[in-house]
N, CA, C and O atoms as a DFTB+ gen file, in Angstrom:
588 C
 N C O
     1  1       0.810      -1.191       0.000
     2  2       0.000       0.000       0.000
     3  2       0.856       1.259       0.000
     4  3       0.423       2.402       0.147
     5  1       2.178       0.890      -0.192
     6  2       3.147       2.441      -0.363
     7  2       2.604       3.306      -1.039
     8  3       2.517       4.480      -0.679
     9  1       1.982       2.664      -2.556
    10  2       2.215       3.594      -3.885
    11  2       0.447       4.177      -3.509
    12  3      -0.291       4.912      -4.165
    13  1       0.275       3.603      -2.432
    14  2      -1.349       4.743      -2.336
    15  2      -0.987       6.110      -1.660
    16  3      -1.706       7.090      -1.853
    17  1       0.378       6.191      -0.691
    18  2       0.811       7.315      -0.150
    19  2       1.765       8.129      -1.434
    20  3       1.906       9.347      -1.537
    21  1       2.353       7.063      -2.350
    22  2       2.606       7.848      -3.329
    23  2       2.499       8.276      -3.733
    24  3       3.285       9.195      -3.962
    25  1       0.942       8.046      -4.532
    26  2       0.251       8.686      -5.577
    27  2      -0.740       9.021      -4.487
    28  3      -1.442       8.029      -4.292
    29  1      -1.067      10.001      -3.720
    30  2      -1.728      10.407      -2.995
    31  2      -1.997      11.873      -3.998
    32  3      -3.059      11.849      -4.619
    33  1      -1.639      12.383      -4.076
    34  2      -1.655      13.816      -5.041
    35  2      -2.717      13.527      -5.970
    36  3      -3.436      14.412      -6.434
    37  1      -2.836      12.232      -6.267
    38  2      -3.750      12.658      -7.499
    39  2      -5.015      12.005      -7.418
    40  3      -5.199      10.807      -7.200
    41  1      -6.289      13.322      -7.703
    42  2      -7.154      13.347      -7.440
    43  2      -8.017      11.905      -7.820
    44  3      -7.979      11.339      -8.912
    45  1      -8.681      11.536      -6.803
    46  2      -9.583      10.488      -7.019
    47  2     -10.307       9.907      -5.683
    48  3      -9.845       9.883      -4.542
    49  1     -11.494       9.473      -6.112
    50  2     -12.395       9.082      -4.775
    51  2     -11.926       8.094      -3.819
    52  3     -10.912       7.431      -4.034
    53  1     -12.607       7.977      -2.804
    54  2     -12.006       7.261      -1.891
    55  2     -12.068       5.665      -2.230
    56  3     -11.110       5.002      -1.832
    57  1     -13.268       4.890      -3.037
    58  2     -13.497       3.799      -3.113
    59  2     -12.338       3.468      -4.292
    60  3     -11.424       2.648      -4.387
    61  1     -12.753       4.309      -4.949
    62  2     -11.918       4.315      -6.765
    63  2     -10.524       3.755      -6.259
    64  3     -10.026       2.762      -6.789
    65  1      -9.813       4.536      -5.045
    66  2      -8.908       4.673      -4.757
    67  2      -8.048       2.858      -4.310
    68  3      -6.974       2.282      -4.483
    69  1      -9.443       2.603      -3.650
    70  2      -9.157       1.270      -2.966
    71  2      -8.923       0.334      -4.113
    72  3      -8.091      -0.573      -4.095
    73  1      -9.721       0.622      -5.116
    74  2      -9.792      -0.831      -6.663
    75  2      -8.993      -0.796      -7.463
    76  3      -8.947      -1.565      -8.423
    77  1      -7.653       0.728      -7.060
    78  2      -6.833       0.895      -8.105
    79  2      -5.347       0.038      -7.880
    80  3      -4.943      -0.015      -6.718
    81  1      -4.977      -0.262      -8.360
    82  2      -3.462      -0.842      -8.162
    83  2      -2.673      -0.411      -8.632
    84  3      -2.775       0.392      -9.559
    85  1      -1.375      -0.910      -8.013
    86  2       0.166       0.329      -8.352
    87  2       0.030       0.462      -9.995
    88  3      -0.321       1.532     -10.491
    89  1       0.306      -0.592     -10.732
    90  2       0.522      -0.400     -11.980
    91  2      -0.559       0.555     -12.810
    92  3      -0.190       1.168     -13.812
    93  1      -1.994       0.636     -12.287
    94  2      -3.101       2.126     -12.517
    95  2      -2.401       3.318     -11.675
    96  3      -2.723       4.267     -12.390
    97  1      -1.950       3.654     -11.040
    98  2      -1.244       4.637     -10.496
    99  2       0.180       4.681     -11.394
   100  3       0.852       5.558     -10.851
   101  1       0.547       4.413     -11.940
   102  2       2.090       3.967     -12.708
   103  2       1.566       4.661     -13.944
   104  3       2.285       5.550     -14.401
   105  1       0.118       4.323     -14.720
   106  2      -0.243       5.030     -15.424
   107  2      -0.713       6.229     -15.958
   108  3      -0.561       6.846     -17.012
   109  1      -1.652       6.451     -14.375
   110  2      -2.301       8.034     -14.230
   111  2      -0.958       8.757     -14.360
   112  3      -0.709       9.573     -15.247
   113  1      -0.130       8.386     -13.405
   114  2       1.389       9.372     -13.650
   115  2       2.119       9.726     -14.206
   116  3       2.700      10.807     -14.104
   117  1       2.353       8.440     -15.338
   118  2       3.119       8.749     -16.484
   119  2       2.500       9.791     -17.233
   120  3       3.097      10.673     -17.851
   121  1       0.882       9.587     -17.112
   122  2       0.582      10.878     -17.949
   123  2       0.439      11.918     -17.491
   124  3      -0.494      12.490     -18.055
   125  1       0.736      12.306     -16.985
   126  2       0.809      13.949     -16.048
   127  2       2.203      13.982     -15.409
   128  3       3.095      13.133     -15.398
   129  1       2.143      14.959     -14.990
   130  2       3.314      15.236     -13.677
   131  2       3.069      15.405     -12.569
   132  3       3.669      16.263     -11.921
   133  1       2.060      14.588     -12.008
   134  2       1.358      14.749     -10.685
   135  2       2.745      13.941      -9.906
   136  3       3.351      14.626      -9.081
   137  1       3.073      12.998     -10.072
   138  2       4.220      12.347      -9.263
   139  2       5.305      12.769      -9.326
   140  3       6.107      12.742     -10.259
   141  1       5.382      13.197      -8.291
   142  2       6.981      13.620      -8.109
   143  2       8.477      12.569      -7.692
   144  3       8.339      11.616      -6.924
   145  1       9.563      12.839      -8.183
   146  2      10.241      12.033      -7.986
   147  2      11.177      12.469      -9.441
   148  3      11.118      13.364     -10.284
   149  1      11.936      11.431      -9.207
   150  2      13.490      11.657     -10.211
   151  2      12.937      11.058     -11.473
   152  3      11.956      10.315     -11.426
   153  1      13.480      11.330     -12.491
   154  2      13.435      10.689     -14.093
   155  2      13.505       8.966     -13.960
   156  3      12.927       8.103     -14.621
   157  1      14.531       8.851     -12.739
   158  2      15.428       7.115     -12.273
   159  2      14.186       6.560     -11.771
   160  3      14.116       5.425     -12.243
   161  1      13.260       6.774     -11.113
   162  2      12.234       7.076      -9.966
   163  2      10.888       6.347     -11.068
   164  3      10.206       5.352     -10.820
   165  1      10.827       7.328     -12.426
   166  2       9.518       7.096     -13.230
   167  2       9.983       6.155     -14.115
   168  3       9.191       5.314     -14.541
   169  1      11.291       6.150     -14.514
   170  2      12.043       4.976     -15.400
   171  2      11.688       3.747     -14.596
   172  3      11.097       2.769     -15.055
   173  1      12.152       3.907     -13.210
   174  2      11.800       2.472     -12.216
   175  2      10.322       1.866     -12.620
   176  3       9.945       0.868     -13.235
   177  1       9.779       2.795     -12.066
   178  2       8.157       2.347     -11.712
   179  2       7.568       2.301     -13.296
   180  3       6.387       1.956     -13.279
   181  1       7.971       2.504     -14.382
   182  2       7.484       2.428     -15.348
   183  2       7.936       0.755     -16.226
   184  3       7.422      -0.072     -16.979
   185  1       9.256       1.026     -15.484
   186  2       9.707      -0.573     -16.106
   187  2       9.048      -2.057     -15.180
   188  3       8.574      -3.121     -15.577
   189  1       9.306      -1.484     -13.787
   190  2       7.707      -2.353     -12.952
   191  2       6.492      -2.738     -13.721
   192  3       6.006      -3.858     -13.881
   193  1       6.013      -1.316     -14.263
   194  2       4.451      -1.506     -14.538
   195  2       5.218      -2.301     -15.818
   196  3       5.228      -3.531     -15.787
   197  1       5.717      -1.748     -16.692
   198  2       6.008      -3.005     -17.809
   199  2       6.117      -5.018     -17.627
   200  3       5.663      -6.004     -18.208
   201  1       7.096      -4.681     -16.338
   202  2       7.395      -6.305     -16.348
   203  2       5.979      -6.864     -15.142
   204  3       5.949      -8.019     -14.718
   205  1       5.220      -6.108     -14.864
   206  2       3.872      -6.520     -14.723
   207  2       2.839      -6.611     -15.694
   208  3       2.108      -7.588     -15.861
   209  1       2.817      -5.615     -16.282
   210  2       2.098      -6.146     -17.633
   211  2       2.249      -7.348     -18.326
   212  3       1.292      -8.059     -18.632
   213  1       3.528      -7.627     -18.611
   214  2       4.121      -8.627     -19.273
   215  2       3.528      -9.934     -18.819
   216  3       2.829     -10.688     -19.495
   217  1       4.029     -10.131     -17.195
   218  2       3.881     -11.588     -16.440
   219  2       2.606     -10.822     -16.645
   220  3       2.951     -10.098     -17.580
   221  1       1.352     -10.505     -16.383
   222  2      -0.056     -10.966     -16.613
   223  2      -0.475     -11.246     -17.883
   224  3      -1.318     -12.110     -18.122
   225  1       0.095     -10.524     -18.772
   226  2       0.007     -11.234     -20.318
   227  2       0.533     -12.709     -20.456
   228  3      -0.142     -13.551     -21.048
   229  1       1.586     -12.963     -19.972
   230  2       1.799     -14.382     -19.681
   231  2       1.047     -15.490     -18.881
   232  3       0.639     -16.627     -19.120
   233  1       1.050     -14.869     -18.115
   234  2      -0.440     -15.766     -17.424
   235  2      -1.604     -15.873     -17.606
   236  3      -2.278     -16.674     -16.959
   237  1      -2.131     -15.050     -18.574
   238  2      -3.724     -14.674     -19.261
   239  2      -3.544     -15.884     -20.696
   240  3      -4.554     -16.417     -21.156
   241  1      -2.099     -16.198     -21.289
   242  2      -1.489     -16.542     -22.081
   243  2      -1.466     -18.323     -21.257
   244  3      -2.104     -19.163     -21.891
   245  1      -0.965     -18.681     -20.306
   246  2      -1.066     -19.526     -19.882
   247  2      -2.613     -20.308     -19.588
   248  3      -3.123     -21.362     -19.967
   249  1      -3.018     -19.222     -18.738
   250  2      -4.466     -19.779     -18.266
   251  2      -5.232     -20.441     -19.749
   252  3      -5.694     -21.579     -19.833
   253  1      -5.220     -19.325     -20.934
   254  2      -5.465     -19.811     -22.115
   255  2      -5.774     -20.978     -22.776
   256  3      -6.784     -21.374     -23.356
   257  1      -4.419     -21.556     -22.510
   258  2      -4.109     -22.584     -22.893
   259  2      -4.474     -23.996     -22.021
   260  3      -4.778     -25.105     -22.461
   261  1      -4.365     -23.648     -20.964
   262  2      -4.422     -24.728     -19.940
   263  2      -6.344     -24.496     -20.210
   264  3      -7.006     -25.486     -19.900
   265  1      -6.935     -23.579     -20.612
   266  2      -8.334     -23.684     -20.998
   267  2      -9.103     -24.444     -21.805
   268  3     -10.098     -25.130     -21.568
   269  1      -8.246     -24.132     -23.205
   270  2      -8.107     -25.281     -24.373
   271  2      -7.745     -26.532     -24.037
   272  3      -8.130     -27.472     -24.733
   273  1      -7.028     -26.715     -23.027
   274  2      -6.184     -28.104     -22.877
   275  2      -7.744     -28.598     -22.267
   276  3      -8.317     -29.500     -22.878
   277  1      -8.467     -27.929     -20.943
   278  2      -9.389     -28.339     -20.045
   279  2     -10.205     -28.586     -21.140
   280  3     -10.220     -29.794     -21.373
   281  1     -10.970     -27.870     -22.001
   282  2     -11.591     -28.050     -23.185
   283  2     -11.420     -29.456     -23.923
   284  3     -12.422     -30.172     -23.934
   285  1     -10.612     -29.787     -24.354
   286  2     -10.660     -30.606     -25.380
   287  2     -10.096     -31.896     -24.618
   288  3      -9.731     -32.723     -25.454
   289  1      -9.913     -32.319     -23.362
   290  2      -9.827     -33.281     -22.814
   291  2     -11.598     -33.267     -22.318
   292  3     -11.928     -34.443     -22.164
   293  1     -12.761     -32.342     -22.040
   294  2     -13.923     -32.684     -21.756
   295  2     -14.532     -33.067     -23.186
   296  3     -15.532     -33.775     -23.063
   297  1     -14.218     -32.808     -24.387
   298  2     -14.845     -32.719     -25.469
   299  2     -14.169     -34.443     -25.903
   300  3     -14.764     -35.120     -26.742
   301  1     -13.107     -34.880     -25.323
   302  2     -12.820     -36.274     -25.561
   303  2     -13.328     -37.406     -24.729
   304  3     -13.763     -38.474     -25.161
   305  1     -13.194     -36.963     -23.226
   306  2     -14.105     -37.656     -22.582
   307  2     -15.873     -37.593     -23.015
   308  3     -16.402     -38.651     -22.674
   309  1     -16.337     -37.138     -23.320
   310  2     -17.733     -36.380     -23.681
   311  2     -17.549     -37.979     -25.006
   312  3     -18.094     -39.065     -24.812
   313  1     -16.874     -37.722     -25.945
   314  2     -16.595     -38.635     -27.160
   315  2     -16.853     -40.001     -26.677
   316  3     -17.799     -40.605     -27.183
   317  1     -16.119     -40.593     -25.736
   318  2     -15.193     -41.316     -24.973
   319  2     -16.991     -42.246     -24.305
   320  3     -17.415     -43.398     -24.407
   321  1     -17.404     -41.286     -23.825
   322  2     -18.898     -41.942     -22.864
   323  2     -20.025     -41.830     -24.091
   324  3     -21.146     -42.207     -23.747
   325  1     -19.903     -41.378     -25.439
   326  2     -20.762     -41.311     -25.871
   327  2     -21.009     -42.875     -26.846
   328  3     -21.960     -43.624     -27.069
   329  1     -19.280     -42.798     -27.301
   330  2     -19.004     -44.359     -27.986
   331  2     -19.155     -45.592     -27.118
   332  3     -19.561     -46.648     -27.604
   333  1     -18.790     -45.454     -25.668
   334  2     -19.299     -46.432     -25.020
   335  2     -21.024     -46.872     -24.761
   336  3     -21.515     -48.000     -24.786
   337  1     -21.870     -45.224     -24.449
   338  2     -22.992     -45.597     -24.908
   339  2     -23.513     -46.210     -25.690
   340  3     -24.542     -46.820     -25.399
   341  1     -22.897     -46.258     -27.127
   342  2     -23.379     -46.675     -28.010
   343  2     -22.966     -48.089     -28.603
   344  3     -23.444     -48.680     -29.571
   345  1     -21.861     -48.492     -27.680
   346  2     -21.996     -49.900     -27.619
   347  2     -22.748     -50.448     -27.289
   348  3     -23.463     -51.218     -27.931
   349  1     -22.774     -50.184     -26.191
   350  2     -23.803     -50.622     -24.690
   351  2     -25.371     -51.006     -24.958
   352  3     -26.018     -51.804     -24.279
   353  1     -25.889     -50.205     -26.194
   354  2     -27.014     -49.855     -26.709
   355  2     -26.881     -50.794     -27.988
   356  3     -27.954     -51.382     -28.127
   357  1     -26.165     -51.077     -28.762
   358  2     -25.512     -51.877     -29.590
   359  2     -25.987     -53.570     -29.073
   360  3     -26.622     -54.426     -29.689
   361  1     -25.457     -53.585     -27.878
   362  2     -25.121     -54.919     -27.016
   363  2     -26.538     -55.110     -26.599
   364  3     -27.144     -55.867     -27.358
   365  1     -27.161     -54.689     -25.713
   366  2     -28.949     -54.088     -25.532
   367  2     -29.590     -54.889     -26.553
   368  3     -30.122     -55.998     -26.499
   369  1     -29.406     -54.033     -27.533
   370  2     -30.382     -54.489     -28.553
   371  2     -30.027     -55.880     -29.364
   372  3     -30.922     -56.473     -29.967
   373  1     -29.004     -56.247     -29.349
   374  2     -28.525     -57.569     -29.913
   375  2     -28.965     -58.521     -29.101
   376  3     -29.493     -59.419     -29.758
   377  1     -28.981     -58.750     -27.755
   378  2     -29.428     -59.197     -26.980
   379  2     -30.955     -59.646     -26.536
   380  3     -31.478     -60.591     -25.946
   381  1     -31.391     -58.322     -27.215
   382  2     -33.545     -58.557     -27.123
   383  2     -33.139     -58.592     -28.126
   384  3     -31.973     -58.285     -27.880
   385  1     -33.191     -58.763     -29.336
   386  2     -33.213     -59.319     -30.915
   387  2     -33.233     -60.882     -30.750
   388  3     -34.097     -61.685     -31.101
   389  1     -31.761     -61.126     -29.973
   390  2     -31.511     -63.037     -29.553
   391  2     -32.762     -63.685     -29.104
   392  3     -33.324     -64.684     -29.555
   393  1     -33.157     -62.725     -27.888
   394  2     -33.779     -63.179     -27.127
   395  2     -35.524     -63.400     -27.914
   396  3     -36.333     -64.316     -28.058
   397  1     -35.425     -62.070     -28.227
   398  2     -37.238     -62.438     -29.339
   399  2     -36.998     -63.654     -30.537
   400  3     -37.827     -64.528     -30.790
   401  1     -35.965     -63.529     -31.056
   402  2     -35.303     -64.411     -32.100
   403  2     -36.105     -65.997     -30.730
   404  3     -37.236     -66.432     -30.513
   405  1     -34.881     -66.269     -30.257
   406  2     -35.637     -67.703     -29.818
   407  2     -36.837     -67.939     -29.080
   408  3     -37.232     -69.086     -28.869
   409  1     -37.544     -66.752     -28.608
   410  2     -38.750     -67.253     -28.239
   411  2     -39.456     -67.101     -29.607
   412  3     -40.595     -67.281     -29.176
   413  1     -39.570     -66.976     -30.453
   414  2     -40.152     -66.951     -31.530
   415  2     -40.155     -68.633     -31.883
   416  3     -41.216     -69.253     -31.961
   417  1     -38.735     -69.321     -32.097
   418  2     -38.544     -70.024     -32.816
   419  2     -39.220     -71.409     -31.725
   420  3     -39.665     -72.492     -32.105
   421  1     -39.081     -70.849     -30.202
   422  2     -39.870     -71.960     -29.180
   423  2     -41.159     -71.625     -29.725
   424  3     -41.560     -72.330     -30.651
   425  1     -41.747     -70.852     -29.395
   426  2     -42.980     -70.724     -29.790
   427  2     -44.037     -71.478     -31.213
   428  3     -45.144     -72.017     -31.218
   429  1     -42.805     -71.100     -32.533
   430  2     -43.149     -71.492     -33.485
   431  2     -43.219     -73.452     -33.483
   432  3     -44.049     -74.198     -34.003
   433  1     -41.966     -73.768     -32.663
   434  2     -41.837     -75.499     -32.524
   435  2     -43.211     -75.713     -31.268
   436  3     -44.228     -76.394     -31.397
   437  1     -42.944     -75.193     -30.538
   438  2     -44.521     -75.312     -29.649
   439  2     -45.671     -75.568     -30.636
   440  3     -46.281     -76.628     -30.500
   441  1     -46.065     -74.667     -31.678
   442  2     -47.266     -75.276     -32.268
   443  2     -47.126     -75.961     -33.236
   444  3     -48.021     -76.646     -33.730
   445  1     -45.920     -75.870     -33.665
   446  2     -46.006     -77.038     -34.945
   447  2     -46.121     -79.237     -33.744
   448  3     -46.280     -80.429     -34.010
   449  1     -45.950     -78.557     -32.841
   450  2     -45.948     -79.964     -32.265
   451  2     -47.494     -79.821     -31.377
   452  3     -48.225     -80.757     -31.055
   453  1     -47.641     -78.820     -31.196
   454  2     -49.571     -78.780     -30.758
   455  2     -50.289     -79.166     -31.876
   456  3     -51.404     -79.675     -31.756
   457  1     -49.635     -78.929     -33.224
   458  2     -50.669     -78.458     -34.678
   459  2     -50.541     -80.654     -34.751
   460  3     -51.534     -81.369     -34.885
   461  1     -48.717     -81.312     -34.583
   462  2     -48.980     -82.455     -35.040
   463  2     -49.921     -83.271     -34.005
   464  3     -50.710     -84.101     -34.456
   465  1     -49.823     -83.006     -32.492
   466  2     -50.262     -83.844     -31.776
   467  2     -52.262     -83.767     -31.857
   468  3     -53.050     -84.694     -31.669
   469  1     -52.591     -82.146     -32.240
   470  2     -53.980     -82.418     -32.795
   471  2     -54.273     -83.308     -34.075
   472  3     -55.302     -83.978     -34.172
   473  1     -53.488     -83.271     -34.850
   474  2     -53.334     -83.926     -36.314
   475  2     -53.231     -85.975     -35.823
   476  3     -53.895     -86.939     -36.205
   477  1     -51.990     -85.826     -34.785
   478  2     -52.484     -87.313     -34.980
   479  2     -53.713     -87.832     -34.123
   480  3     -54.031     -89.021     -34.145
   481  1     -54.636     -86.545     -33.090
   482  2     -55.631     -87.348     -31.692
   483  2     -56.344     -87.397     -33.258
   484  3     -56.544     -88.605     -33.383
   485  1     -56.828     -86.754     -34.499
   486  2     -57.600     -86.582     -35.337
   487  2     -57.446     -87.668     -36.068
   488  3     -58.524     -88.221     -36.287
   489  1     -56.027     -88.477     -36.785
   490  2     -55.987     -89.646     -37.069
   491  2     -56.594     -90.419     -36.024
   492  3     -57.577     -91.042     -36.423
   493  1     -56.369     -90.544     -35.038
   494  2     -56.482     -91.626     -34.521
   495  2     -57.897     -91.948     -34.286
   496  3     -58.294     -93.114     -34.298
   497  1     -58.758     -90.821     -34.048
   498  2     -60.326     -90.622     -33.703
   499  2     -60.694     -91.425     -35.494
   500  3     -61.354     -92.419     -35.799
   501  1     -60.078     -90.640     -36.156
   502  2     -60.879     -91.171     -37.630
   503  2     -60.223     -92.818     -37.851
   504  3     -60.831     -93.559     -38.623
   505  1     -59.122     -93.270     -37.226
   506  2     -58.801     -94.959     -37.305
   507  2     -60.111     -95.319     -36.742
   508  3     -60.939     -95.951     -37.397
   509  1     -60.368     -94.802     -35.157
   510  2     -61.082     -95.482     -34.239
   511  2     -62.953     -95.572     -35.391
   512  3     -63.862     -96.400     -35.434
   513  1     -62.709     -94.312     -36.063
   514  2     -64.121     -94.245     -36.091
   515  2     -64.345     -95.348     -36.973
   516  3     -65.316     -96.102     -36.913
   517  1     -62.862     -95.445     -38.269
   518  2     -63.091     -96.677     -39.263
   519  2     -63.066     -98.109     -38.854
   520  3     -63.729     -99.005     -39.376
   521  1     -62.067     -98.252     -37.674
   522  2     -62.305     -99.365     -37.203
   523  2     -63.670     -99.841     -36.740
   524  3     -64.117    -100.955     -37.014
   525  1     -64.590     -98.506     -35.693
   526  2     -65.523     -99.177     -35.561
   527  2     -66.771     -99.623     -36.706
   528  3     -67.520    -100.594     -36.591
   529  1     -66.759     -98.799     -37.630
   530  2     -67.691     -98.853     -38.650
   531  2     -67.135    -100.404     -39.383
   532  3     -67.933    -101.296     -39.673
   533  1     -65.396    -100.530     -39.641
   534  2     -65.229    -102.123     -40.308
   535  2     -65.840    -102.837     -39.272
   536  3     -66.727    -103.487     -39.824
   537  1     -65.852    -103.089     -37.991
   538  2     -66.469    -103.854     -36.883
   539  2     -67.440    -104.459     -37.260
   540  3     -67.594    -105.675     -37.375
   541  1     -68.494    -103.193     -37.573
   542  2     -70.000    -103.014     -37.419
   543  2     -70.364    -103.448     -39.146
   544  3     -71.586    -103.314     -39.211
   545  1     -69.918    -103.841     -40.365
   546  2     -69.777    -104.040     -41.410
   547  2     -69.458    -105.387     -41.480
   548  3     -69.955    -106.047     -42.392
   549  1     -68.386    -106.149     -40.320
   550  2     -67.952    -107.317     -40.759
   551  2     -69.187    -107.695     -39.624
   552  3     -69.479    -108.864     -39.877
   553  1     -70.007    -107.232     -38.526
   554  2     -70.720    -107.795     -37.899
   555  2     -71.849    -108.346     -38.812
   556  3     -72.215    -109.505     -39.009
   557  1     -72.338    -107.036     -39.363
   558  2     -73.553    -107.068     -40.182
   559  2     -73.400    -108.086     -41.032
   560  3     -74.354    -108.830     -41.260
   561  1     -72.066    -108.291     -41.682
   562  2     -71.894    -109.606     -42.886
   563  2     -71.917    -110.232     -41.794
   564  3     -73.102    -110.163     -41.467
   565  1     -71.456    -110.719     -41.123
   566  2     -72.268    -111.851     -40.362
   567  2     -73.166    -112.631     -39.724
   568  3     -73.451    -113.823     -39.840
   569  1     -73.607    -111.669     -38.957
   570  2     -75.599    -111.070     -39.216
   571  2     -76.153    -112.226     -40.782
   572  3     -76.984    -113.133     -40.761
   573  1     -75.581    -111.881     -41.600
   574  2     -76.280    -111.849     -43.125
   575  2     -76.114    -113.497     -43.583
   576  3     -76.897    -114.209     -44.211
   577  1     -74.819    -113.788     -43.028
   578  2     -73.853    -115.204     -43.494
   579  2     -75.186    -116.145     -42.499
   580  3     -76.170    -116.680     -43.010
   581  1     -74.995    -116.137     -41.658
   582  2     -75.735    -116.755     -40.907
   583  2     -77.717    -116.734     -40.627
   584  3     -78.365    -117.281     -39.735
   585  1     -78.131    -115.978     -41.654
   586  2     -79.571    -116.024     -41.752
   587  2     -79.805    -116.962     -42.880
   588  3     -80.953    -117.228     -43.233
């Protein structure tokens, strides 16, 4: 807080005063002659405010990058869970496909063996019915042989 007794001379409010920092005081001064002090004095504090400028350009420069970096490692993970979704969903559905696939094919052998076992009670009712009618045919010829 030196450079607030420094730059005390030059006019400004009390809050303003609090939000300003050396290197905004480094500036108001250079442009005026409100600060007093040696040529060595404004050369100093001017090459300060420079190699502060600088390192925050470097670090605005850094953060940057390390932004992009944060960026495009979420935009790969993001990739990353979306291709696995879509296995997953891949696998899902191959799976109920299998699964309708063979109940279909139980289902379909289920009635082809309901369809034969009605097919043969139906033979067998129509043997029974011919047998009984040959019965009742070889009775009657006998019935007939014997009158």
């Amino acid at each position: 807080m030196s450079h607030v007794k420094r730059f005390q001379s030059i006019p400004m409010s009390k809050s303003m005063r609090g939000l300003c920092k050396e290197e905004d005081y480094a500036f108001l001064g250079a442009s005026g002659s409100s600060t007093r002090g040696s040529p060595d004095d404004r050369g100093a504090l001017e090459e300060n405010w420079k190699d502060t400028k600088e390192a925050r350009a470097r670090r605005r420069l850094e953060w940057e990058q390390q932004e992009k970096e944060r960026l495009r490692a979420i935009e790969v993970s993001k990739k990353e869970r979306e291709q696995q979704w879509r296995k997953h969903i891949a696998e899902v559905t191959s799976r109920q496909e299998k699964t309708l696939q063979d109940r279909r094919t139980r289902l379909h052998s289920f009635r082809v063996r309901d369809e034969q076992k009605k097919q043969n009670q139906t033979n067998r009712k129509v043997r029974f019915i011919y047998l009984v009618r040959e019965d009742d045919r070889l009775a009657e010829q006998e019935g007939n042989n014997e009158v």
